[in-house]
C-alpha positions as CSV (number, residue, x, y, z in Angstrom):
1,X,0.0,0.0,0.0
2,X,2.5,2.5,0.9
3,X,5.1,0.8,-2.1
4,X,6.5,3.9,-3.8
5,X,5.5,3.8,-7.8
6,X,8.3,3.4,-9.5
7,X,9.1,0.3,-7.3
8,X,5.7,-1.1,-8.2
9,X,6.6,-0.6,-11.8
10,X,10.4,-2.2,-11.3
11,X,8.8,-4.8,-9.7
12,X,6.3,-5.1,-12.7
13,X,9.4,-5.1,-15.0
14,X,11.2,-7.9,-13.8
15,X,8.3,-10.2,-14.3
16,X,7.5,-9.0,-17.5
17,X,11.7,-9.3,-18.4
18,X,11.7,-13.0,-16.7
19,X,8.6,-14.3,-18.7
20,X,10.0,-12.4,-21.8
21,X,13.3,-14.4,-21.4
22,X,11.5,-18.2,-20.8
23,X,9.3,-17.5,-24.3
24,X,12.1,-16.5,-26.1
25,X,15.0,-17.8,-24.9
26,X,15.7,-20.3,-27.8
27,X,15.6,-17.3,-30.3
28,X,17.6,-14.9,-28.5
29,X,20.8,-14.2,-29.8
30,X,23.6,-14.7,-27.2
31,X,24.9,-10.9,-27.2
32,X,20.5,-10.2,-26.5
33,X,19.8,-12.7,-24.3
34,X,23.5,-11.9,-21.6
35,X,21.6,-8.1,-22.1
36,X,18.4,-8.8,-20.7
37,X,20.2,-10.8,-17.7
38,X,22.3,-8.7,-17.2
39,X,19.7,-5.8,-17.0
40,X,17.6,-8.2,-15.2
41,X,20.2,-8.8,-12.3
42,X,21.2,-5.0,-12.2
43,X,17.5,-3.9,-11.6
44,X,17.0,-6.2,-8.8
45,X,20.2,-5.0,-7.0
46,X,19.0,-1.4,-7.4
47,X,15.7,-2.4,-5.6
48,X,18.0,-4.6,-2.6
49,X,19.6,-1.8,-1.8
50,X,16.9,0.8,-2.5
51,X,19.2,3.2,-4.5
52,X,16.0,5.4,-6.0
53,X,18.5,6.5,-8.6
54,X,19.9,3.8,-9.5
55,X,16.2,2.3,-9.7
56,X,15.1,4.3,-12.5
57,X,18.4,4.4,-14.5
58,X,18.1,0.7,-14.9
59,X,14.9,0.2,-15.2
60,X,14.5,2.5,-18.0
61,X,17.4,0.7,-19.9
62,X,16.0,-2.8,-19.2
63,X,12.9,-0.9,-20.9
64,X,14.4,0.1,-23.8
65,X,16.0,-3.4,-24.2
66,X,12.5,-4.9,-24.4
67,X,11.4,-2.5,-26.4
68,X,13.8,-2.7,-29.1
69,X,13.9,-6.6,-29.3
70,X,10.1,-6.8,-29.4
71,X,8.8,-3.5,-31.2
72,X,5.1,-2.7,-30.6
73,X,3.2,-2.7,-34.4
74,X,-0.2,-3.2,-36.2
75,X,0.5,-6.7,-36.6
76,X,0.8,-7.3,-32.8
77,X,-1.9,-5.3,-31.6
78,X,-4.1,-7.7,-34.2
79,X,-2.2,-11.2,-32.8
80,X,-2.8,-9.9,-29.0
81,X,-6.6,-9.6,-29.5
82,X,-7.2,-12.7,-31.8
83,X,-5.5,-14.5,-29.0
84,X,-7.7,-13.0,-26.6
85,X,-11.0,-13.4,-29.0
86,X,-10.0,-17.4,-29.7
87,X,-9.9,-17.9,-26.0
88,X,-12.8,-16.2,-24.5
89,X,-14.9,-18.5,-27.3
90,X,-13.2,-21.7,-26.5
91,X,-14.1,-20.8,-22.9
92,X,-17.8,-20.1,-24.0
93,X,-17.6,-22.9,-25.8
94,X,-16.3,-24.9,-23.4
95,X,-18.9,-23.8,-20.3
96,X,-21.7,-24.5,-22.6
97,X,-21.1,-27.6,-23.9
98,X,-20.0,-29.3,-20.7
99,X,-21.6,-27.1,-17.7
100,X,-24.1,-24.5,-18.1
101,X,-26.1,-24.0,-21.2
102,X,-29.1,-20.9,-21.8
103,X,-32.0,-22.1,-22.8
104,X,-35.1,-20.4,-23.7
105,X,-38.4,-21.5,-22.6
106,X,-40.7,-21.3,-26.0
107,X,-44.1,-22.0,-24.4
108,X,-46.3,-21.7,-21.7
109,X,-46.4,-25.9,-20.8
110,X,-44.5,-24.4,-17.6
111,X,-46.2,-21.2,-16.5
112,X,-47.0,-20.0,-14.4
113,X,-43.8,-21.5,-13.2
114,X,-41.3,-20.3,-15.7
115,X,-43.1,-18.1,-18.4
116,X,-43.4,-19.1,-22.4
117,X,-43.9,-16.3,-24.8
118,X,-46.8,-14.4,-24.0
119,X,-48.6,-12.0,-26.5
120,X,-51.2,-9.4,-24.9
121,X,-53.8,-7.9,-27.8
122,X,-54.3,-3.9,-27.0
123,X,-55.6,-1.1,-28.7
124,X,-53.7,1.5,-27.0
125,X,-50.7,3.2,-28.9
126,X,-47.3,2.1,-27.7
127,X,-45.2,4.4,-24.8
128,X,-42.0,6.2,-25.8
129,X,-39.2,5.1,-26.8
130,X,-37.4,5.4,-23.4
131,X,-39.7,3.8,-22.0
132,X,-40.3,0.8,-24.3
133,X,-36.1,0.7,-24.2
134,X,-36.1,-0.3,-20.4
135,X,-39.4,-2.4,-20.4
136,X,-37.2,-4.6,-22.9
137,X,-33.8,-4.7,-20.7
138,X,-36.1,-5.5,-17.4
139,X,-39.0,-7.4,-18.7
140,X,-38.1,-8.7,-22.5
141,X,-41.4,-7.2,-23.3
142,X,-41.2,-6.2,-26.7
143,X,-44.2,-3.6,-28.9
144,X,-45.5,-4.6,-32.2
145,X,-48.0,-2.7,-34.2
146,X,-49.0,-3.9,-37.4
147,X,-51.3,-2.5,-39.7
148,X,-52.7,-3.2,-43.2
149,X,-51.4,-0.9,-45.7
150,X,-54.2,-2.3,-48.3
151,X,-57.4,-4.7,-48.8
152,X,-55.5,-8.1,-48.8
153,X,-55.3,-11.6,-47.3
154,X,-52.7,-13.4,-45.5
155,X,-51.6,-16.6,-46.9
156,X,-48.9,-18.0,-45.0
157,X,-46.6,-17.3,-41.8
158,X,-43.3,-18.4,-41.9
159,X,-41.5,-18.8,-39.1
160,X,-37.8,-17.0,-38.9
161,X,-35.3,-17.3,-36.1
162,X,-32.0,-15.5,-35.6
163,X,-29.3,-16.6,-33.8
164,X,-30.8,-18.7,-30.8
165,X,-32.9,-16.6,-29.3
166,X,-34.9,-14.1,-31.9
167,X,-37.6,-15.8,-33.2
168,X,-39.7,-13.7,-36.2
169,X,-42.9,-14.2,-38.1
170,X,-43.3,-13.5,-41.8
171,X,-46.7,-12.9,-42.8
172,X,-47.2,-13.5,-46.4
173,X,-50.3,-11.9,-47.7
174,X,-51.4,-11.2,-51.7
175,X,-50.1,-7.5,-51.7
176,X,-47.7,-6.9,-48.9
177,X,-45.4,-8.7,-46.3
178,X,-44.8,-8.2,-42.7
179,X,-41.7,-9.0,-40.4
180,X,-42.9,-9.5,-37.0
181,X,-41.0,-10.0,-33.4
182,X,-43.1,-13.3,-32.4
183,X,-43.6,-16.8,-33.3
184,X,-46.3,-18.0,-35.5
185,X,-48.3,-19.4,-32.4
186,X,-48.5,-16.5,-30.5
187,X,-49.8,-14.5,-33.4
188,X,-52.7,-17.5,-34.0
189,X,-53.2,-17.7,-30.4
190,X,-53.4,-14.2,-28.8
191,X,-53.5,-11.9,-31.7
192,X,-56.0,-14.4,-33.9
193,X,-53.8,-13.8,-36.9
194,X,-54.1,-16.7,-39.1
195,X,-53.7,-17.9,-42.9
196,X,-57.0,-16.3,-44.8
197,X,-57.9,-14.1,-42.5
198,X,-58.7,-10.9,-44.7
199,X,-58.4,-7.1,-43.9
200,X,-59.7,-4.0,-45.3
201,X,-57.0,-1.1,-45.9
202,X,-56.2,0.8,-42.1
203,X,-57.2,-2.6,-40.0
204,X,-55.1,-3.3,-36.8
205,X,-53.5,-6.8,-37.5
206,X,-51.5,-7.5,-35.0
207,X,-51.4,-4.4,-32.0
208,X,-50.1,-5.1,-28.0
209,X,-47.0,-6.5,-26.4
210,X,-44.4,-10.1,-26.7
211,X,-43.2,-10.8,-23.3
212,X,-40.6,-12.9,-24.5
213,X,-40.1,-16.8,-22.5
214,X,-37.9,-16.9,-19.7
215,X,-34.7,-17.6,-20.4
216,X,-32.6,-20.1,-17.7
217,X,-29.2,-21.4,-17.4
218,X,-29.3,-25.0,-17.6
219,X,-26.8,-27.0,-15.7
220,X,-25.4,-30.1,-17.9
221,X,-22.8,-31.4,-14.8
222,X,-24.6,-32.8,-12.2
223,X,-26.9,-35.7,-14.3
224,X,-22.7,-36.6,-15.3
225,X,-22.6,-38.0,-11.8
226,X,-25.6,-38.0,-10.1
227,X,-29.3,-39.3,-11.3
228,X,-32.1,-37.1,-11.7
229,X,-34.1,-36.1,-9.2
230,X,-38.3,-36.8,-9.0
231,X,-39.5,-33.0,-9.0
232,X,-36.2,-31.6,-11.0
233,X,-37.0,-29.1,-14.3
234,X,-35.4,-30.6,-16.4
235,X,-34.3,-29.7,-20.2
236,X,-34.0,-32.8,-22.7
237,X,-33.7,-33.5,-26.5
238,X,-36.7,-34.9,-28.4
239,X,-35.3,-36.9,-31.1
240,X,-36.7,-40.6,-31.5
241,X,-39.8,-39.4,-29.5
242,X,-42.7,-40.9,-32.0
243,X,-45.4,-38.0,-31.6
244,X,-43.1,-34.8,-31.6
245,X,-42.5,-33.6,-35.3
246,X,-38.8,-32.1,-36.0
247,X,-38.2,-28.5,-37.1
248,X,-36.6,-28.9,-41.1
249,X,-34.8,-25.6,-40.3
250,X,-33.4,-26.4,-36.8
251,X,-34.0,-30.2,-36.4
252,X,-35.5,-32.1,-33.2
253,X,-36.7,-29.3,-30.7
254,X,-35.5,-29.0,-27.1
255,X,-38.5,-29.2,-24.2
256,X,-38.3,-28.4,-20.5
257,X,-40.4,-30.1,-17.9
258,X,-40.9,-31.2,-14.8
259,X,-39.7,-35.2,-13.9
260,X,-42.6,-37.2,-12.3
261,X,-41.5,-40.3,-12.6
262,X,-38.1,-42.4,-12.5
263,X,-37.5,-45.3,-14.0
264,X,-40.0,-48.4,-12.4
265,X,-42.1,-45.9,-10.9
266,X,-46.1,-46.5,-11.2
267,X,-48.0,-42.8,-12.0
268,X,-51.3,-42.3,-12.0
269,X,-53.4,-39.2,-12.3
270,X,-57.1,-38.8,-11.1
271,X,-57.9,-35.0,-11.4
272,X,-56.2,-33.0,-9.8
273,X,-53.7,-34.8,-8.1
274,X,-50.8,-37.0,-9.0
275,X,-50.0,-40.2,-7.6
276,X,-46.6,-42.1,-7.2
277,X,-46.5,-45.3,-6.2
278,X,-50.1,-45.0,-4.8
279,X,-49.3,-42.0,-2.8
280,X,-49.9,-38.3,-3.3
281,X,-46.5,-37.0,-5.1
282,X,-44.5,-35.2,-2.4
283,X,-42.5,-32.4,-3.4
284,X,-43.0,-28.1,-3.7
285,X,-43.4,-28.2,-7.2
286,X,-46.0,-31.1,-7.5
287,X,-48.0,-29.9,-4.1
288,X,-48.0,-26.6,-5.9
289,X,-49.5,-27.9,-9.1
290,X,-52.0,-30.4,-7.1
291,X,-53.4,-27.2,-4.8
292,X,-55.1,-25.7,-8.0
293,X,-54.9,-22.2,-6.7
294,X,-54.5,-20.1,-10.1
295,X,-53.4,-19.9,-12.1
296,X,-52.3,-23.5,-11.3
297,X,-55.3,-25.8,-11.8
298,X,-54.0,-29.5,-10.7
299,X,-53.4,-32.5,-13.3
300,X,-55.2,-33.1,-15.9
301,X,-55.6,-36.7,-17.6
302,X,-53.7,-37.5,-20.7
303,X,-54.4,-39.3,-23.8
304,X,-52.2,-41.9,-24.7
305,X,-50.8,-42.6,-21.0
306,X,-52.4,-41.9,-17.7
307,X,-55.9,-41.5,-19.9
308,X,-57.9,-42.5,-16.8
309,X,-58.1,-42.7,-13.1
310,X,-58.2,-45.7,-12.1
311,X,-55.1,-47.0,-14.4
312,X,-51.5,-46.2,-13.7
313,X,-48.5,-46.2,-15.9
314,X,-45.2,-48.3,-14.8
315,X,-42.2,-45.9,-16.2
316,X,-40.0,-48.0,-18.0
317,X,-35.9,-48.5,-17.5
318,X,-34.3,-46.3,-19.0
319,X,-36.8,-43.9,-19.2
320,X,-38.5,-40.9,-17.6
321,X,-42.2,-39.4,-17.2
322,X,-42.2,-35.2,-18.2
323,X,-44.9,-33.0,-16.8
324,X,-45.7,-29.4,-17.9
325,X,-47.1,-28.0,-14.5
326,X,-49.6,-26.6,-17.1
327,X,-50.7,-29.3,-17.0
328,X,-54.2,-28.8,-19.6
329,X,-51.8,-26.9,-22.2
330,X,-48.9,-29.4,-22.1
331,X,-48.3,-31.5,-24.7
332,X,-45.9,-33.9,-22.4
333,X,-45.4,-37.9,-21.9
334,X,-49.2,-38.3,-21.2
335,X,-49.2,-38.2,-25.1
336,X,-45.9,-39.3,-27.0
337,X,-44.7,-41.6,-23.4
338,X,-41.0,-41.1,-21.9
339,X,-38.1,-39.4,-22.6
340,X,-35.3,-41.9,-23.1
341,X,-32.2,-41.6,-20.6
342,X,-30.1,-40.2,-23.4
343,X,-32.0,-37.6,-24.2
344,X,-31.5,-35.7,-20.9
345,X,-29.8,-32.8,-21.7
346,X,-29.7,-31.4,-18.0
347,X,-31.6,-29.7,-15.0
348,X,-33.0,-26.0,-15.1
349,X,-31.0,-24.2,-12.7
350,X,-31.6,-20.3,-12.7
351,X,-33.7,-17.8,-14.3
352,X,-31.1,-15.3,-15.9
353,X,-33.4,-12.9,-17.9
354,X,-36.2,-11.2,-18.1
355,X,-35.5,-9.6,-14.5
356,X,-39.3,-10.1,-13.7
357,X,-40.6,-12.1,-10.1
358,X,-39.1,-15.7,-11.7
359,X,-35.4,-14.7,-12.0
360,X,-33.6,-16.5,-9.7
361,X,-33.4,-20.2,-8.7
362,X,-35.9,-22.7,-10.6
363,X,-38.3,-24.6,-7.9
């Protein structure tokens, strides 16, 4: 703390000269490499015996040695922060593919638990800018306000996505196109924007707000060493499920859930609780569901598995039983069965972003 400067910066020197000299040493010449030794040695004497003078003559000629075998240039600048660059992504890379991956929750199988995208139909004109600016950064809510330019029809929406977590709508109509911030769904569903639908010139077609789907961090260590736990949210892949339909653009689609049953466990469902083994399942997350305070409502039955009350459903090895704890919008095992052991992907760990009253740890 009290370390006078230019002994920090002597200090500083030396390690920078000693490193310099292991990197190098093989293609230093001799006269260079008995230069920055003996500059080396005659800077650390000057600090032993805390000649001030002494200090800062040498330390400035062990500078310019430095500085004259490795002269600072474009080409340098360029290497330093390509080298820099190339590691953070192999670090990214590295975190993601091993320990914690984001993942963005695309529907609402989960809420009110963790949120999907949620549209919300209004008539009144969007806030400011400012304003609209910060509701994004703290709530991912996003404005859209689409009108008809013309008479016309819409024929198709196409779905666009960009990067991982933008995804867009294209709506295709005889006259004019639209680019809009939401999935095809959530048009259909909360704006009622569907193929033939028809306008007349000045009509609202798609007017409110996109709270995008939370977004989590999903941890991919622990299932390495430990086996999941009944109750855990859990992310998995859906290839070789028979029932869910793969995405030509982006192949088989991830789903989160929550695990009701492990393998050799007996389920059974009779409105609106869910049974384990013959007993009521235990657990905050299923006693949450099972209360049916809203905007929870309980279990409902399926249709392929767990169709009726009095019938349960042994889990097979190697397998494991996904919930939505919406439970009468989730299209889960109750109708395309379990998710095979290797398609665990990992368990949901933390709400990252929007900053709204789910951030923090998944329960």
């Amino acid at each position: 703390m009290f370390t006078p400067r230019h002994v920090k910066h002597s200090r500083l020197l030396l390690r920078h000269a000693r490193k310099y000299l292991r990197y190098k040493n093989d293609l230093l010449t001799s006269s260079d490499r008995e230069e920055i030794v003996a500059g080396i040695e005659n800077l650390r004497d000057a600090l032993h015996r805390r000649d001030h003078e002494r200090v800062h003559s040498t330390a400035d000629a062990l500078d310019k040695t430095l500085h004259r075998l490795t002269p600072v240039n474009w080409e340098s600048h360029w290497r330093e922060n390509c080298e820099v660059i190339l590691v953070a992504i192999v670090v990214a890379v590295g975190i993601r593919s091993y320990f914690l991956q984001p993942f963005k929750i695309p529907t609402g199988s989960m809420q009110p638990t963790l949120n999907g995208i949620i549209g919300q139909s209004s008539s009144a004109p969007a806030p400011n800018i400012l304003r609209q600016i910060s509701e994004f950064i703290i709530l991912g809510r996003n404005y859209i306000n689409v009108v008809s330019r013309e008479d016309d029809q819409v024929f198709e929406i196409e779905q666009k996505k960009l990067l991982f977590f933008f995804t867009f709508s294209r709506l295709v109509c005889e006259h004019q196109n639209f680019l809009v911030y939401a999935p095809p769904e959530t048009l259909t569903r909360d704006f009622n924007v569907f193929p033939g639908r028809t306008y007349r010139r000045g009509d609202i077609i798609a007017r409110g707000t996109i709270d995008t789907g939370d977004q989590v961090f999903v941890d991919k260590f622990s299932y390495n060493f430990v086996k999941p736990h009944r109750g855990d949210v859990f992310v998995f892949r859906t290839n070789h499920i028979f029932g869910i339909r793969e995405d030509p653009g982006t192949g088989s689609p991830f789903y989160i859930k929550r695990l009701a049953g492990l393998p050799g466990d007996r389920l059974r469902i009779d409105p609106p609780f869910l049974y384990i083994n013959e007993e009521k399942a235990e657990g905050f997350g299923f006693k949450r569901v099972m209360a049916a305070k809203p905007p929870y409502r309980g279990y409902a039955l399926g249709r392929d598995y767990l169709a009726q009350p009095n019938r349960s459903f042994t889990v097979p090895r190697h397998g494991y039983f996904a919930l939505g704890d919406n439970s009468y919008n989730s299209y889960d095992s109750r109708y395309w069965g379990p998710v095979p052991e290797e398609n665990l992907v990992g368990r949901g760990l933390f709400v990252y972003w929007p900053f709204n009253r789910h951030w923090g740890l998944i329960r």
